[in-house]
PyMOL CGO cylinders between C-alpha atoms (Angstrom):
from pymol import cmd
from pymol.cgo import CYLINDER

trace = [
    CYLINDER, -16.44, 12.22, 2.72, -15.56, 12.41, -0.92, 0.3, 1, 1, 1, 1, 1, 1,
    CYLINDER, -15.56, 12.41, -0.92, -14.62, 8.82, -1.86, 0.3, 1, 1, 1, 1, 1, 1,
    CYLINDER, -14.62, 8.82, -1.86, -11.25, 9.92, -3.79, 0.3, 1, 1, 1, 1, 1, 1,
    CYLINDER, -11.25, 9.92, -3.79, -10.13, 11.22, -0.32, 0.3, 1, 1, 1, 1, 1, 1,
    CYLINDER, -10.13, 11.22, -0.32, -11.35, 7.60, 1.19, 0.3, 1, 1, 1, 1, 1, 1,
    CYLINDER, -11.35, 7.60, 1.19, -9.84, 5.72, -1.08, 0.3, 1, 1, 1, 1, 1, 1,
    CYLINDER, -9.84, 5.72, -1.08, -6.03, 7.80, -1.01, 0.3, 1, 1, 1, 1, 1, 1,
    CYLINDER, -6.03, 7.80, -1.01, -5.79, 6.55, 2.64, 0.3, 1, 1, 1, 1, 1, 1,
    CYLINDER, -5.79, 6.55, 2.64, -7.74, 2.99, 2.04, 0.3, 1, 1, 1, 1, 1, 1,
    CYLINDER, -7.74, 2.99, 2.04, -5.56, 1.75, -0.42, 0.3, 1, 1, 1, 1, 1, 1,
    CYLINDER, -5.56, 1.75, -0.42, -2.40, 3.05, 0.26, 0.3, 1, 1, 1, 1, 1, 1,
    CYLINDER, -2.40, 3.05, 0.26, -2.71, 0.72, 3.15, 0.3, 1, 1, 1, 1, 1, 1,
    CYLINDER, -2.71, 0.72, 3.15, -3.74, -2.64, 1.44, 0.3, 1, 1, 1, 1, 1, 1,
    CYLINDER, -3.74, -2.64, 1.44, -0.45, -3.77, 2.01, 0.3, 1, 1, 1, 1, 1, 1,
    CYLINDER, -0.45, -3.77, 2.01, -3.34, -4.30, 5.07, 0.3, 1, 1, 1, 1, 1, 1,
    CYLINDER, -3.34, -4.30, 5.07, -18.66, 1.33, 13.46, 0.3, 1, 1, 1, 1, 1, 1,
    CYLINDER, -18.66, 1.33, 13.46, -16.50, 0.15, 15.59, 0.3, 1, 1, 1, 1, 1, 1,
    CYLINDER, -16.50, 0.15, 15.59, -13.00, 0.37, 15.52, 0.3, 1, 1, 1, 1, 1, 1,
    CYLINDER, -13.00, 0.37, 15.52, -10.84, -2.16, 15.97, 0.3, 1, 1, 1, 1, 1, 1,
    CYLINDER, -10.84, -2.16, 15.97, -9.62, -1.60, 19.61, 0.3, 1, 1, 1, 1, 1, 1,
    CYLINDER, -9.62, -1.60, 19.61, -5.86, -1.70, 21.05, 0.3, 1, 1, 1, 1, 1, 1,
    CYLINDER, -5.86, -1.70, 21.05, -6.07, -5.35, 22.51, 0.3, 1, 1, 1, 1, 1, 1,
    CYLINDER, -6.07, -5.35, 22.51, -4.86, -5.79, 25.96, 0.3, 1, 1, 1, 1, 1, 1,
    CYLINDER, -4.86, -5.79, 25.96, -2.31, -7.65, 25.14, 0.3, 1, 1, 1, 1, 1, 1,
    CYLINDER, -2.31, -7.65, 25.14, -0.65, -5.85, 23.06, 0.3, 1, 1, 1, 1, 1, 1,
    CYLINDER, -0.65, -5.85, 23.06, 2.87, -5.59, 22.74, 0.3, 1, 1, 1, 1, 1, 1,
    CYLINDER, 2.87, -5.59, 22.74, 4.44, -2.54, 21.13, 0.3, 1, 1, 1, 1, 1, 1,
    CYLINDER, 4.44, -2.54, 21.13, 7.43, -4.08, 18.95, 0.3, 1, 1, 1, 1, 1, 1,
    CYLINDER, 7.43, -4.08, 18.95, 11.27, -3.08, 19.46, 0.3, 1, 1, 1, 1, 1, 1,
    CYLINDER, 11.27, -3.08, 19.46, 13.13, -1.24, 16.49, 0.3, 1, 1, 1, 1, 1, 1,
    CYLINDER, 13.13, -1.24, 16.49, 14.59, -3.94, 15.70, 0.3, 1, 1, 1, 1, 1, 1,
    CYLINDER, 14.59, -3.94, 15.70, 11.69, -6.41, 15.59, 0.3, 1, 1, 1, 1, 1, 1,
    CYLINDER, 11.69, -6.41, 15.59, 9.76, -3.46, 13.60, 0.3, 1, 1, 1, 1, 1, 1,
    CYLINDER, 9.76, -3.46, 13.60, 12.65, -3.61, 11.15, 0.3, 1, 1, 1, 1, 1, 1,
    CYLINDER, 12.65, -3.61, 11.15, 12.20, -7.59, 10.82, 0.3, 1, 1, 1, 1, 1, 1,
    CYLINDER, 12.20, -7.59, 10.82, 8.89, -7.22, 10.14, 0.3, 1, 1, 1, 1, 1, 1,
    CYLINDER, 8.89, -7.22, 10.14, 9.22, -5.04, 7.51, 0.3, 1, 1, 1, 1, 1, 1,
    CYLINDER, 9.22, -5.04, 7.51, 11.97, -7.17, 6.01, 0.3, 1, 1, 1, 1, 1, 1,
    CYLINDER, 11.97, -7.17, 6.01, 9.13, -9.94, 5.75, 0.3, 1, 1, 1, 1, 1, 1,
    CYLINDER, 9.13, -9.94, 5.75, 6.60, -7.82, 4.18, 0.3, 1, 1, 1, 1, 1, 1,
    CYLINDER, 6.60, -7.82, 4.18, 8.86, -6.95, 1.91, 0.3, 1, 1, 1, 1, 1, 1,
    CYLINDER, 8.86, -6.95, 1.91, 10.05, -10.53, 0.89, 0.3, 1, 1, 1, 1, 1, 1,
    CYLINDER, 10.05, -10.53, 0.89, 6.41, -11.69, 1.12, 0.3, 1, 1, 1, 1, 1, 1,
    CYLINDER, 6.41, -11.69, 1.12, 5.28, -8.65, -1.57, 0.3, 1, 1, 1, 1, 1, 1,
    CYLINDER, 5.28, -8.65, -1.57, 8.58, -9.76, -3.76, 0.3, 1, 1, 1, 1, 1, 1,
    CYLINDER, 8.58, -9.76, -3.76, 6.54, -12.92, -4.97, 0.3, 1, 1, 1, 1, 1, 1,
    CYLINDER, 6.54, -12.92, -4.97, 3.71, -11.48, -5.71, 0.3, 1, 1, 1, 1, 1, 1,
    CYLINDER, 3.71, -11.48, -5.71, 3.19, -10.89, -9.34, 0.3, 1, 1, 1, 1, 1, 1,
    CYLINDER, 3.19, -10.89, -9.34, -1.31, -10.40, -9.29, 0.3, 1, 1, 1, 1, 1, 1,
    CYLINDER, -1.31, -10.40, -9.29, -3.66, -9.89, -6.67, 0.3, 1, 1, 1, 1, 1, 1,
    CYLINDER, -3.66, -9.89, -6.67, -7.38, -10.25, -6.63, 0.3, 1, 1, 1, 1, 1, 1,
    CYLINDER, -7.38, -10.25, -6.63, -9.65, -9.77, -3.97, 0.3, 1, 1, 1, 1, 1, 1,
    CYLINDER, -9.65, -9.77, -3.97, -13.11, -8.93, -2.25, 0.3, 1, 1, 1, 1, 1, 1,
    CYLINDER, -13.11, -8.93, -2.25, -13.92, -6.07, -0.17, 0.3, 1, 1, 1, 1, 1, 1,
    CYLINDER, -13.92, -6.07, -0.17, -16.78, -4.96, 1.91, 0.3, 1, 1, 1, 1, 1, 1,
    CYLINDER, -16.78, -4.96, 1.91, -16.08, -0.91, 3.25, 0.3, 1, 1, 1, 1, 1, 1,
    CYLINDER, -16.08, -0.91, 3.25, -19.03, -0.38, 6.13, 0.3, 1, 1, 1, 1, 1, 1,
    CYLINDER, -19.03, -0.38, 6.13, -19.02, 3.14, 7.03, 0.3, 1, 1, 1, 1, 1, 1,
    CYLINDER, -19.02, 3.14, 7.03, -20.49, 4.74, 10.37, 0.3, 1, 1, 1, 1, 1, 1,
    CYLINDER, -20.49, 4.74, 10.37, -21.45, 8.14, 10.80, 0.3, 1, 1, 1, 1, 1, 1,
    CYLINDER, -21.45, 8.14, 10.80, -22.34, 10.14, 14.01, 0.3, 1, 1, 1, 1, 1, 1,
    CYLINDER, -22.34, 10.14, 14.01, -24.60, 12.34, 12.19, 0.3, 1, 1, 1, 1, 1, 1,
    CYLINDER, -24.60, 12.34, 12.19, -26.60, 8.92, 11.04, 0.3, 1, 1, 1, 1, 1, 1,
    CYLINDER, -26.60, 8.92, 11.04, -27.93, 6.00, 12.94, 0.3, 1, 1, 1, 1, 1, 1,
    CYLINDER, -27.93, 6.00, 12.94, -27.48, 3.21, 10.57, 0.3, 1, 1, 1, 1, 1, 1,
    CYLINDER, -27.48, 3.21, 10.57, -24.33, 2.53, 8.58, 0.3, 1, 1, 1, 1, 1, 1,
    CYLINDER, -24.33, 2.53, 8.58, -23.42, 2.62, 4.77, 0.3, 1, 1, 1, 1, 1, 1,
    CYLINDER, -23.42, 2.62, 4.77, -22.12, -0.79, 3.19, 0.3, 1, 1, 1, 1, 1, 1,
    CYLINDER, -22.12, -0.79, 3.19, -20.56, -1.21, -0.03, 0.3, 1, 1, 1, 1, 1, 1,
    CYLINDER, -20.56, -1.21, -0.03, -18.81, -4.03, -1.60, 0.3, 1, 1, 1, 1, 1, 1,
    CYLINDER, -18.81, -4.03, -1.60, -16.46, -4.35, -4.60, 0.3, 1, 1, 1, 1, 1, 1,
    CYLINDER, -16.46, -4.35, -4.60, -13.38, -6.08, -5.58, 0.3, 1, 1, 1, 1, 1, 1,
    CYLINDER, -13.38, -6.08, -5.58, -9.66, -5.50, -6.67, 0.3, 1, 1, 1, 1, 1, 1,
    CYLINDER, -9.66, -5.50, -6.67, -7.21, -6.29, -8.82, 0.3, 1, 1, 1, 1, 1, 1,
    CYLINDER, -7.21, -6.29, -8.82, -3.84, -5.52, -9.14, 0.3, 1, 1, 1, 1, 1, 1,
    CYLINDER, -3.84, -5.52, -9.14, -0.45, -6.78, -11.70, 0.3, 1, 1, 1, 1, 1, 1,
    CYLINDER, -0.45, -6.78, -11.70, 2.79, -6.18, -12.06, 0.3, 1, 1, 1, 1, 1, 1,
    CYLINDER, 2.79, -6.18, -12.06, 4.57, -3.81, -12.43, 0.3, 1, 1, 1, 1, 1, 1,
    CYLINDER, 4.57, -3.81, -12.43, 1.71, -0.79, -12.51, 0.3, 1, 1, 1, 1, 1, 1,
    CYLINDER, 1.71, -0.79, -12.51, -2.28, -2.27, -13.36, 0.3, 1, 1, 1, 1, 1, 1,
    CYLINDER, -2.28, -2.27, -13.36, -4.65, -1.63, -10.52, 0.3, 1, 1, 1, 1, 1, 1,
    CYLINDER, -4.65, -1.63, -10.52, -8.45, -2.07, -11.16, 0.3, 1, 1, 1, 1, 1, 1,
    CYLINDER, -8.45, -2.07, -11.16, -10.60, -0.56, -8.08, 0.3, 1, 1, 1, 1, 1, 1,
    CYLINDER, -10.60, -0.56, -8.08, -14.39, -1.48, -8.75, 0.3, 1, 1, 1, 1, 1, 1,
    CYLINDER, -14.39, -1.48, -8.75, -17.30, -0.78, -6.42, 0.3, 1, 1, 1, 1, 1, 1,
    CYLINDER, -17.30, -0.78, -6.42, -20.06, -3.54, -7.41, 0.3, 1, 1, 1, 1, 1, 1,
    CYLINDER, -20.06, -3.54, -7.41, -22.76, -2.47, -5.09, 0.3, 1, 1, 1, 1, 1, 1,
    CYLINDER, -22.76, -2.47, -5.09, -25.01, -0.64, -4.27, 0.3, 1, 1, 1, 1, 1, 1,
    CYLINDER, -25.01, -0.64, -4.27, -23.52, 1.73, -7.07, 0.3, 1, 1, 1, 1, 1, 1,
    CYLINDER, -23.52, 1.73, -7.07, -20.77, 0.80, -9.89, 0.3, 1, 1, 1, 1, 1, 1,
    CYLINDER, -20.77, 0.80, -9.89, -17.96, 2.95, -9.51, 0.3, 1, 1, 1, 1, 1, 1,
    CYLINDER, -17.96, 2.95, -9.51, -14.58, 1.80, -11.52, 0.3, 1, 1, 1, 1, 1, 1,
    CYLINDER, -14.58, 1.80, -11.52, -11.16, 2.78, -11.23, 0.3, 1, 1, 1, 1, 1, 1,
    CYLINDER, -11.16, 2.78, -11.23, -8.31, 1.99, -13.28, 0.3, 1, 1, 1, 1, 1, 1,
    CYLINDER, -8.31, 1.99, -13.28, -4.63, 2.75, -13.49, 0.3, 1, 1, 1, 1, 1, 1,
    CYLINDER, -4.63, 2.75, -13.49, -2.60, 0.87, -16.37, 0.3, 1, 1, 1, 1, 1, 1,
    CYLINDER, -2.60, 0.87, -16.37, 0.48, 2.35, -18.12, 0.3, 1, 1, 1, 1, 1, 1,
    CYLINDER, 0.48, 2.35, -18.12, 0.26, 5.63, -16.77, 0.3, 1, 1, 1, 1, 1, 1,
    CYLINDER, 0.26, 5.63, -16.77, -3.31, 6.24, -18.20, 0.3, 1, 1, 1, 1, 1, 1,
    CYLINDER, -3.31, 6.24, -18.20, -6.29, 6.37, -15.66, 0.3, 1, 1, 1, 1, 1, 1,
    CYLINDER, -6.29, 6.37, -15.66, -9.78, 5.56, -16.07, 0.3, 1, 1, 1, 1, 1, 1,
    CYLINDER, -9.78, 5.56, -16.07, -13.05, 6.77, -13.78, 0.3, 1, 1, 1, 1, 1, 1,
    CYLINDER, -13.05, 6.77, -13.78, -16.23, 4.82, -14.97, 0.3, 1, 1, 1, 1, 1, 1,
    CYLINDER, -16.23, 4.82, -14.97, -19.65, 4.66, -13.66, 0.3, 1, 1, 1, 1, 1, 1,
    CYLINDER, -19.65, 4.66, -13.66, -22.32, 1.72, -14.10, 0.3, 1, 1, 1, 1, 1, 1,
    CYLINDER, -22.32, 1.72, -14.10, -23.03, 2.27, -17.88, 0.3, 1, 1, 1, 1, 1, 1,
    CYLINDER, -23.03, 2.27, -17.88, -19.66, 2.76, -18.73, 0.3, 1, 1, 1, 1, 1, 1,
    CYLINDER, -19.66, 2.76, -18.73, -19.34, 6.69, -18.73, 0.3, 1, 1, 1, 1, 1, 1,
    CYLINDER, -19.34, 6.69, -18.73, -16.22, 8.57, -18.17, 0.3, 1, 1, 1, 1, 1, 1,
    CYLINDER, -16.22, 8.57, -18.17, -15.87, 10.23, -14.87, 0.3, 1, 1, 1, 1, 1, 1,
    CYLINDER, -15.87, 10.23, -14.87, -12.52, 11.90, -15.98, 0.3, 1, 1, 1, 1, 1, 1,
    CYLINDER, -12.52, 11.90, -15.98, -9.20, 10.66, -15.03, 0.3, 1, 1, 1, 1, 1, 1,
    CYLINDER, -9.20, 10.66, -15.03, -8.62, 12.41, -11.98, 0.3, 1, 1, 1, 1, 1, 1,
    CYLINDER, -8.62, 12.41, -11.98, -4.83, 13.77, -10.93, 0.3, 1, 1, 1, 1, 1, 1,
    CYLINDER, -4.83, 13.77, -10.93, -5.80, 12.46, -7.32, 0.3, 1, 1, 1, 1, 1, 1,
    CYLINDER, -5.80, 12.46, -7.32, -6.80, 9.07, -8.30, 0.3, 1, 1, 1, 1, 1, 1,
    CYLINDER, -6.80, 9.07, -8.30, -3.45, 8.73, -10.49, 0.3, 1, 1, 1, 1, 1, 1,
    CYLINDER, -3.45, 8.73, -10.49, -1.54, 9.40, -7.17, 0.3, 1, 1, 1, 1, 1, 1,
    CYLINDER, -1.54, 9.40, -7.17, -3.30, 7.28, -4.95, 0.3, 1, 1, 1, 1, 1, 1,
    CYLINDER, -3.30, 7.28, -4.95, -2.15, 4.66, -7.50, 0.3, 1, 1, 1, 1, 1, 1,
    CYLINDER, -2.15, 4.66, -7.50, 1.00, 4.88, -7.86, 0.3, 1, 1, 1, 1, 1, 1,
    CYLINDER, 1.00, 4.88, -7.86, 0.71, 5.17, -3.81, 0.3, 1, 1, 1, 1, 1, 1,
    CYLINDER, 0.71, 5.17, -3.81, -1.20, 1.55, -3.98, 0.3, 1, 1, 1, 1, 1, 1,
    CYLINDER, -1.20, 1.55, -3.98, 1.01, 0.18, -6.13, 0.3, 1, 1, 1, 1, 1, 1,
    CYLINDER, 1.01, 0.18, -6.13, 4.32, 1.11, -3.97, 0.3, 1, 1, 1, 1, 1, 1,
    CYLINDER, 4.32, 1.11, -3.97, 2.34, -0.52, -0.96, 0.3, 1, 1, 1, 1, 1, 1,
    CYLINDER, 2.34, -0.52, -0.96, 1.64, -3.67, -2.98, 0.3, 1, 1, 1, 1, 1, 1,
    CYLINDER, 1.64, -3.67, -2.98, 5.56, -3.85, -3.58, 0.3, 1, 1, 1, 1, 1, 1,
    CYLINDER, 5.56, -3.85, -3.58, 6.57, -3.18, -0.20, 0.3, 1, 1, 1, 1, 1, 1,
    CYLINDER, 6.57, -3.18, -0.20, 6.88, 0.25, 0.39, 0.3, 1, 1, 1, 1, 1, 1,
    CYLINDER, 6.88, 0.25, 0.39, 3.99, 1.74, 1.46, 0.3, 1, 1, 1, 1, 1, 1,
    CYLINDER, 3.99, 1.74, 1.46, 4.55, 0.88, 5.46, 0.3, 1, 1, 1, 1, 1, 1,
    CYLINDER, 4.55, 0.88, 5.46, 8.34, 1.29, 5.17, 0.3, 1, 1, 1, 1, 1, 1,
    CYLINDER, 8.34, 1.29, 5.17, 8.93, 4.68, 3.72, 0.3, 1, 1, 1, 1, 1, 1,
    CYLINDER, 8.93, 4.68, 3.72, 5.65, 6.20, 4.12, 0.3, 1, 1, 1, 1, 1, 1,
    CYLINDER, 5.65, 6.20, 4.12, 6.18, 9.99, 5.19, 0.3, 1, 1, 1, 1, 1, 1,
    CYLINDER, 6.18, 9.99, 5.19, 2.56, 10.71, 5.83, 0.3, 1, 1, 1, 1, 1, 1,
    CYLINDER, 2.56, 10.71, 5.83, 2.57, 8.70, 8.89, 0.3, 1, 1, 1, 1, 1, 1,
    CYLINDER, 2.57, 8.70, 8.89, 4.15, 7.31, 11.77, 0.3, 1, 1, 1, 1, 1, 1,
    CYLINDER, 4.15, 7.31, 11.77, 3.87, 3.06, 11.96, 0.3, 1, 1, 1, 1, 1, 1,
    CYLINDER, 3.87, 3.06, 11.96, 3.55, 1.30, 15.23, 0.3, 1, 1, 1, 1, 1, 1,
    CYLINDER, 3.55, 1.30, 15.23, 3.50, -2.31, 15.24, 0.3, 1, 1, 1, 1, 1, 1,
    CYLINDER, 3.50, -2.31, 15.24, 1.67, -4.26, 17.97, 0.3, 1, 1, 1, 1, 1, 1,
    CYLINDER, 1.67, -4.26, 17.97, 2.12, -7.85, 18.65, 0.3, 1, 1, 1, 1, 1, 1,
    CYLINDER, 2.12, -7.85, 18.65, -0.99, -9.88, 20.29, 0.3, 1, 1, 1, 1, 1, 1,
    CYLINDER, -0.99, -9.88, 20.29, 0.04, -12.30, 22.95, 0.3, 1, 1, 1, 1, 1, 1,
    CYLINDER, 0.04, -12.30, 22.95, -3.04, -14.61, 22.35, 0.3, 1, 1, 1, 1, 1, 1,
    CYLINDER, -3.04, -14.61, 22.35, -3.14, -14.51, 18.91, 0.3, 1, 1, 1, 1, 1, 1,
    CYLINDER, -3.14, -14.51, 18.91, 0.14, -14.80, 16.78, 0.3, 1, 1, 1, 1, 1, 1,
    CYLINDER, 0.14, -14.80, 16.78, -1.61, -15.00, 13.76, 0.3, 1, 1, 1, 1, 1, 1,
    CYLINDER, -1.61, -15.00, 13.76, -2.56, -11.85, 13.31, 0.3, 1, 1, 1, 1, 1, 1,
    CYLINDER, -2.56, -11.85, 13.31, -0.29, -8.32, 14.03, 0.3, 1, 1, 1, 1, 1, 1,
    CYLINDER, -0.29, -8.32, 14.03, -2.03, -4.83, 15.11, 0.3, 1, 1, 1, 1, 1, 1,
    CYLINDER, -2.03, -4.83, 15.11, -0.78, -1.85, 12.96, 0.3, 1, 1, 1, 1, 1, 1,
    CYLINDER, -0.78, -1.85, 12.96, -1.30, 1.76, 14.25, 0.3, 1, 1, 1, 1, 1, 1,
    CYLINDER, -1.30, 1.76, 14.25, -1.05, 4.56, 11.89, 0.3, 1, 1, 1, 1, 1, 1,
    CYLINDER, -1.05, 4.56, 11.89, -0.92, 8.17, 12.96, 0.3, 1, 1, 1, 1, 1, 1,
    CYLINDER, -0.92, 8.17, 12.96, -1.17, 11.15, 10.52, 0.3, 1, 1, 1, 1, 1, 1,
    CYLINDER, -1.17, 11.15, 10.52, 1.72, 13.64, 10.46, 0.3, 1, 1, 1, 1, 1, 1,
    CYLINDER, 1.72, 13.64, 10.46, 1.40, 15.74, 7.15, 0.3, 1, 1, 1, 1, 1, 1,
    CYLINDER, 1.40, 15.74, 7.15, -1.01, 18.16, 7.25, 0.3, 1, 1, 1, 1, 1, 1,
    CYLINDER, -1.01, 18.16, 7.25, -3.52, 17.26, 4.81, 0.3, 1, 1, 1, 1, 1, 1,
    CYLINDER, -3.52, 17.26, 4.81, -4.41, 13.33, 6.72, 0.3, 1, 1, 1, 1, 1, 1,
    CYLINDER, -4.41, 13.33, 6.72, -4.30, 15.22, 9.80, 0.3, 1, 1, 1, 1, 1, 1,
    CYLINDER, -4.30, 15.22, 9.80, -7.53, 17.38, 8.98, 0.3, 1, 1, 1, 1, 1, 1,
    CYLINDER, -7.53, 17.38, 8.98, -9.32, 14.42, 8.11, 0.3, 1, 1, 1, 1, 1, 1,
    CYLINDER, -9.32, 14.42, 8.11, -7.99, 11.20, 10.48, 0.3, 1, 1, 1, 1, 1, 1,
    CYLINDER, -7.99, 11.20, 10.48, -7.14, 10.62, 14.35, 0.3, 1, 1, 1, 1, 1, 1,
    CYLINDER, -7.14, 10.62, 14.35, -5.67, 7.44, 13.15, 0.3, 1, 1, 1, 1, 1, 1,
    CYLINDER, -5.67, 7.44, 13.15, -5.90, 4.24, 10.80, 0.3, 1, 1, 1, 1, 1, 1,
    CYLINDER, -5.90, 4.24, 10.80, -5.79, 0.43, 12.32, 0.3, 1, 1, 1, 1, 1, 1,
    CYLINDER, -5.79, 0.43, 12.32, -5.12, -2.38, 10.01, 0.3, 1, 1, 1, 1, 1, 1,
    CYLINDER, -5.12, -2.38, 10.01, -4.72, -6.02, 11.36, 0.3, 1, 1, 1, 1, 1, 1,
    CYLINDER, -4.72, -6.02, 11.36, -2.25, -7.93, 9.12, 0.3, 1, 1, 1, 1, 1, 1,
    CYLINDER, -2.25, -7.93, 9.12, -1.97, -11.63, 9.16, 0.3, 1, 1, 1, 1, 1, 1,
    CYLINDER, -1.97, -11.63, 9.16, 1.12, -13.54, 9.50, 0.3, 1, 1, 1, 1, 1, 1,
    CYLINDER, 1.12, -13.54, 9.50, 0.61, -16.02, 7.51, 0.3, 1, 1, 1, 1, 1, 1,
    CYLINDER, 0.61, -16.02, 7.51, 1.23, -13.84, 4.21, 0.3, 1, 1, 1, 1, 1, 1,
    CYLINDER, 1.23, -13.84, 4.21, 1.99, -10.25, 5.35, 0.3, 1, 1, 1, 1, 1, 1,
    CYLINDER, 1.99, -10.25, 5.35, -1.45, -8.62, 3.56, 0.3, 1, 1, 1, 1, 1, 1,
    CYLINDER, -1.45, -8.62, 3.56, -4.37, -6.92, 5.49, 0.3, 1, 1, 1, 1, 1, 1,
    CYLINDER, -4.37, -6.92, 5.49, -7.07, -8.83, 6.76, 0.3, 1, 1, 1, 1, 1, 1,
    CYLINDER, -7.07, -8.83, 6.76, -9.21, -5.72, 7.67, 0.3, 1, 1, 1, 1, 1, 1,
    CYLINDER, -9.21, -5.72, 7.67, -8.45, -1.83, 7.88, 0.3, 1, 1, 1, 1, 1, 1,
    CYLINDER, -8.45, -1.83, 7.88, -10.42, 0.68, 10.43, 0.3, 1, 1, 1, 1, 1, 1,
    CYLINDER, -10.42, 0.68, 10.43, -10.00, 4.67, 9.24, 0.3, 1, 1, 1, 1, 1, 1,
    CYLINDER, -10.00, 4.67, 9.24, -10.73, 6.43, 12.41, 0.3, 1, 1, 1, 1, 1, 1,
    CYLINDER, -10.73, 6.43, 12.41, -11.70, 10.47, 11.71, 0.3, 1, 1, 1, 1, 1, 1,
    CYLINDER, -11.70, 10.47, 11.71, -11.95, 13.36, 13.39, 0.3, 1, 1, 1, 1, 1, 1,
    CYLINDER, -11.95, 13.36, 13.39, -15.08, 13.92, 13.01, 0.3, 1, 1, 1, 1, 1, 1,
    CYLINDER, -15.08, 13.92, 13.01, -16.08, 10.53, 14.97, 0.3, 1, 1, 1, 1, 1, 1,
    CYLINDER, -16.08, 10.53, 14.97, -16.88, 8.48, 11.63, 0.3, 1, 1, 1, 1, 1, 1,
    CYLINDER, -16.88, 8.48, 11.63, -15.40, 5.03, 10.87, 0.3, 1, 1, 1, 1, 1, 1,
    CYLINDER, -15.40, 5.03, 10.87, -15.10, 3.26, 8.14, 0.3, 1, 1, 1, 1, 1, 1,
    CYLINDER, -15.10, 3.26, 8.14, -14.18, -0.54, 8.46, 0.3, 1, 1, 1, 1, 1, 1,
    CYLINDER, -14.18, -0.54, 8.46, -12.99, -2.32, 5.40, 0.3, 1, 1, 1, 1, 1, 1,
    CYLINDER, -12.99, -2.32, 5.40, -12.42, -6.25, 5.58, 0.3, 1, 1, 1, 1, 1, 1,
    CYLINDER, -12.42, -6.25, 5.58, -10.44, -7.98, 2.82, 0.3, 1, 1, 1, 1, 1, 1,
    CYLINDER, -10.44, -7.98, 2.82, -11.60, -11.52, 1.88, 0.3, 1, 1, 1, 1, 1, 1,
    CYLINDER, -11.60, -11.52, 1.88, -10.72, -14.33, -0.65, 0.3, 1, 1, 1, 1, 1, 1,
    CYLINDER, -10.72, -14.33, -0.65, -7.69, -13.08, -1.93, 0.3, 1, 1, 1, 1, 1, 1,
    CYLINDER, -7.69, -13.08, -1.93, -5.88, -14.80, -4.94, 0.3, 1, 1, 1, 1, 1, 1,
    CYLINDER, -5.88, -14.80, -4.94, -1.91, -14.14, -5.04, 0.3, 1, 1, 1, 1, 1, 1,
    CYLINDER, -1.91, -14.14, -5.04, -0.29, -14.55, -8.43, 0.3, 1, 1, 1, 1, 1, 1,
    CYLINDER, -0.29, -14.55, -8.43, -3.34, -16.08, -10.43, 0.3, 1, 1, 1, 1, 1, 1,
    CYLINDER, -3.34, -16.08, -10.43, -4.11, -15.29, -14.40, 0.3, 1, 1, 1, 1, 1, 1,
    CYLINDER, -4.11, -15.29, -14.40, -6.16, -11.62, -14.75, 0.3, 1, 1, 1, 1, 1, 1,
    CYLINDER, -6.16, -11.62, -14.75, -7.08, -10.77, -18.18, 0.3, 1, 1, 1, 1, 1, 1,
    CYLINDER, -7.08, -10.77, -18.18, -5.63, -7.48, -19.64, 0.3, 1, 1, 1, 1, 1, 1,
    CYLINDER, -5.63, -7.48, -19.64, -8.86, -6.08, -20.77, 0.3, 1, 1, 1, 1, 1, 1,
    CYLINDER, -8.86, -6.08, -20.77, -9.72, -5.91, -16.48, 0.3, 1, 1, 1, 1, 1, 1,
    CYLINDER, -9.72, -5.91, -16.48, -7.31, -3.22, -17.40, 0.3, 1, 1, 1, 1, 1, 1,
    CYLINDER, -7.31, -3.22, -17.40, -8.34, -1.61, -20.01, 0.3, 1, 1, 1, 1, 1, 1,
    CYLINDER, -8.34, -1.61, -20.01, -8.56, 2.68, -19.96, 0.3, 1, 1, 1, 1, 1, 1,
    CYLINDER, -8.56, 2.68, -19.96, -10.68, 2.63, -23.68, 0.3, 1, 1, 1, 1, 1, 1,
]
cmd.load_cgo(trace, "trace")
């Protein structure tokens, strides 16, 4: 799958093979205690100023027998910088900062600066701050909460436009309690092909350099 169209549904769910299966135990929240979640991610993403992390995106297909990994980092400051790099096995950079966009490979070339990539952004960007579970329109949200283990909830994410629909049965995320981010994000397609993304060593609110930012 083209890795714009990955990364439109992978990042707008930050604020977040085999699948990550619907435990046992799960219990399907109430309205209400899906709206007092929400108020917590929201207060949780209201202190957050930078963001750094590492992530490692393994991706199964049924049409191969051994799965794809890749591994990168990202970066991310108030009010609109987001730096998306790929570090192996291929450099791939992208970069939103004050409404200009930048799509680098390995030796620095421009790739363009795609109209897609700009929205998924923004679309990152409004997840970082809060919004992207609470008044997304592409999907509906089910939270789950796990009897045996309260540090963690389970997120369900069902397409409804048109366009996610083609592509995805459904997106998982597990999203720890401790500060409201994803801990590791399952895209589930149609087609039978996963892709499992887990989010390590992330940095809230520490110093990034502007030129991580940089669209020259």
């Amino acid at each position: 799958m083209n890795v714009f169209v990955r990364l439109l549904v992978l990042i707008s769910f930050f604020y977040t093979g085999k699948a990550i299966a619907q435990p046992r135990d799960a219990i399907l929240l109430t309205n209400a205690a899906k709206t007092e979640v929400e108020k917590k991610i929201m207060e949780a993403s209201r202190n957050i100023t930078s963001l750094q992390c590492k992530f490692t995106e393994e991706k199964s297909s049924v049409l191969l027998t051994h799965k794809s990994v890749s591994k990168g980092i990202l970066l991310y400051k108030t009010p609109s910088s987001l730096r998306w790099e790929y570090t192996h096995p291929a450099v791939l950079t992208l970069i939103l900062h004050q409404d200009k966009v930048s799509i680098r490979n390995g030796k620095g070339e421009s790739l363009g600066s795609g109209k897609m990539f700009k929205q998924l952004a923004y679309f990152i960007i409004s997840t970082v701050n809060g919004n992207g579970l609470r008044d997304n329109k592409d999907f509906t949200v089910d939270y789950y909460r796990i009897q045996q283990d309260k540090s963690v909830l389970w997120v369900k994410l069902t397409p409804v436009s048109k366009q996610l629909k083609a592509v995805y049965a459904s997106i998982e995320i597990k999203i720890s309690t401790k500060d409201y981010l994803a801990t590791e994000i399952i895209l589930n397609e149609l087609s039978g092909d996963k892709t499992d993304i887990l989010l390590s060593d992330k940095t809230l609110n520490g110093a990034i350099a502007s030129s991580q930012f940089s669209t020259d």
